[in-house]
C-alpha positions in Angstrom: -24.1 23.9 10.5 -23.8 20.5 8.4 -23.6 17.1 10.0 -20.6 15.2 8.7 -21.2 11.3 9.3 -18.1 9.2 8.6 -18.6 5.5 8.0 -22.3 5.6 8.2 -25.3 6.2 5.9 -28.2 6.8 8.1 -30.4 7.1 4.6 -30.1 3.2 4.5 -29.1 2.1 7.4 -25.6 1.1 6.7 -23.1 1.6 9.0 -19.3 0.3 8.7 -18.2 -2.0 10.8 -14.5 -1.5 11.6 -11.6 1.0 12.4 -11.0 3.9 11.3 -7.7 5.7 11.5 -6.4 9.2 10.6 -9.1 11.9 9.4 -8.1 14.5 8.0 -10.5 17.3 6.7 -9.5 19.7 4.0 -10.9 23.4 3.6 -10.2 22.2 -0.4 -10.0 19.8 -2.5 -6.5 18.4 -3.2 -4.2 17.6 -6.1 -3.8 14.5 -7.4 0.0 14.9 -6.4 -0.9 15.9 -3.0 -3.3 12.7 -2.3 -0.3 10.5 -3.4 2.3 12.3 -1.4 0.0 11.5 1.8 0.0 8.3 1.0 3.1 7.5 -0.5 2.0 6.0 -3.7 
């Protein structure tokens, strides 16, 4: 089992301060054409 931090780096003690919206977590990595169909670029 792996930890998955999002918007944090414990390493350094950063953390982002903010929203965020819409995770989404792929089982591989995606196409160029498939990131800009997600977001509509």
């Amino acid at each position: 089992l792996n930890t998955l931090l999002i918007g944090s780096n414990p390493a350094f003690g950063e953390y982002f301060s903010g929203a965020i919206d819409e995770v989404r977590i792929y089982s591989r990595t995606l196409t160029t054409s498939e990131i800009q169909e997600i977001f509509n670029l």
